[in-house]
C-alpha positions in Angstrom: -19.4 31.1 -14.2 -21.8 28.4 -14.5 -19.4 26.3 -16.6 -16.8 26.9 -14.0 -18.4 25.4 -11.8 -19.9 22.7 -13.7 -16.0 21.6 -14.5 -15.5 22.1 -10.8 -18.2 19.4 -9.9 -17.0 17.0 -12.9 -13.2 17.3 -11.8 -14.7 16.6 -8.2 -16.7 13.7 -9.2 -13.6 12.4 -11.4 -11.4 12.7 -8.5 -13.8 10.6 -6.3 -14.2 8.0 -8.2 -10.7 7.1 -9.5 -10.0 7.4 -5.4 -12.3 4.6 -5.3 -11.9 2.6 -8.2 -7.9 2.8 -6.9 -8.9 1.2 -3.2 -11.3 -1.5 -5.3 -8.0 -2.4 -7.2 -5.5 -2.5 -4.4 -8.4 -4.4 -2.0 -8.8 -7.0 -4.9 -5.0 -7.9 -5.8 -4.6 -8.3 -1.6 -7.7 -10.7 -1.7 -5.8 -12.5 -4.6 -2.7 -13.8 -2.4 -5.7 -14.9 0.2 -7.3 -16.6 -2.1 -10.6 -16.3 -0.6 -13.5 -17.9 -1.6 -15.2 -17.4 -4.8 -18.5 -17.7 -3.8 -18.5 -14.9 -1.6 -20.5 -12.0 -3.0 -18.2 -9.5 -2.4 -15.6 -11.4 -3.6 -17.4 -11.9 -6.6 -18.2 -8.0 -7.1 -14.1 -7.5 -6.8 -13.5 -9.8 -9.5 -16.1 -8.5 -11.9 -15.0 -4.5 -11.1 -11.4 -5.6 -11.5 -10.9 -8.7 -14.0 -12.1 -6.8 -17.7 -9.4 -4.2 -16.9 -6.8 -6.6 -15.9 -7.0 -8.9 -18.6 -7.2 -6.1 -21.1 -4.1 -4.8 -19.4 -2.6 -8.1 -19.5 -3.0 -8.8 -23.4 -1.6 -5.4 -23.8 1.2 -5.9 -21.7 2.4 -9.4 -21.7 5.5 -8.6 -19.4 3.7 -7.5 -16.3 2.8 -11.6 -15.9 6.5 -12.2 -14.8 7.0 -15.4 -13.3 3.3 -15.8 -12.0 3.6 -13.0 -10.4 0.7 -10.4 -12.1 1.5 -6.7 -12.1 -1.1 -5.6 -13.9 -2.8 -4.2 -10.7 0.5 -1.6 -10.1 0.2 -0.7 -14.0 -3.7 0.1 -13.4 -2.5 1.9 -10.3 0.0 4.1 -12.0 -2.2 4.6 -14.7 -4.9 5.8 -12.6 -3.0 8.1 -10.4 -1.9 9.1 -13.9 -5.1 10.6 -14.8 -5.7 12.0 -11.4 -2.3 14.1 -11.3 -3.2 15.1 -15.5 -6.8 14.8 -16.4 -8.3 16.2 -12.9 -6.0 18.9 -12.4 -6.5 20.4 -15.8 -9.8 20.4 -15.2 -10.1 22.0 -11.9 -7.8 24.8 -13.3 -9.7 25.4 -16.1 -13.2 25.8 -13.4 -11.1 28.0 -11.3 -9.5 30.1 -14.8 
């Protein structure tokens, strides 16, 4: 019982954040084609939540750079709703089984 619900909360929790770390990724690669500026604070909080992953994307998948254009923010995206459609739901049905 109590682990059920511990999963419960963690599948929650997991659910949350990859919600938000999803909006943080689709916010940043809009602020990219505005090309605001890089002082701003905020801007700067964007770019250090978002750049590690991208570049680590990026040197693993050299074809999402196509043409200047970077898709590595849709790849992050998929993979990210990946794990919420996978990861979370197994673990909410093993809280609720």
């Amino acid at each position: 019982m109590v682990v059920d619900t511990i999963l419960g909360a963690l599948a929650t929790i997991l659910h949350s954040l990859i919600t938000i770390y999803t909006w943080v990724v689709i916010i940043a690669s809009i602020l990219s084609f505005i090309k605001p500026d890089p002082n701003n604070p905020l801007v700067q909080i964007l770019y250090r939540l978002t750049e590690p992953l991208f570049a680590k994307v990026r040197s693993w998948l050299p074809f999402l750079l196509f043409n200047g254009i970077d898709l590595s923010p849709l790849a992050v995206v998929i993979a990210l709703q990946f794990i919420d459609m996978t990861v979370v739901k197994v673990l909410f049905l093993y809280a609720r089984g």
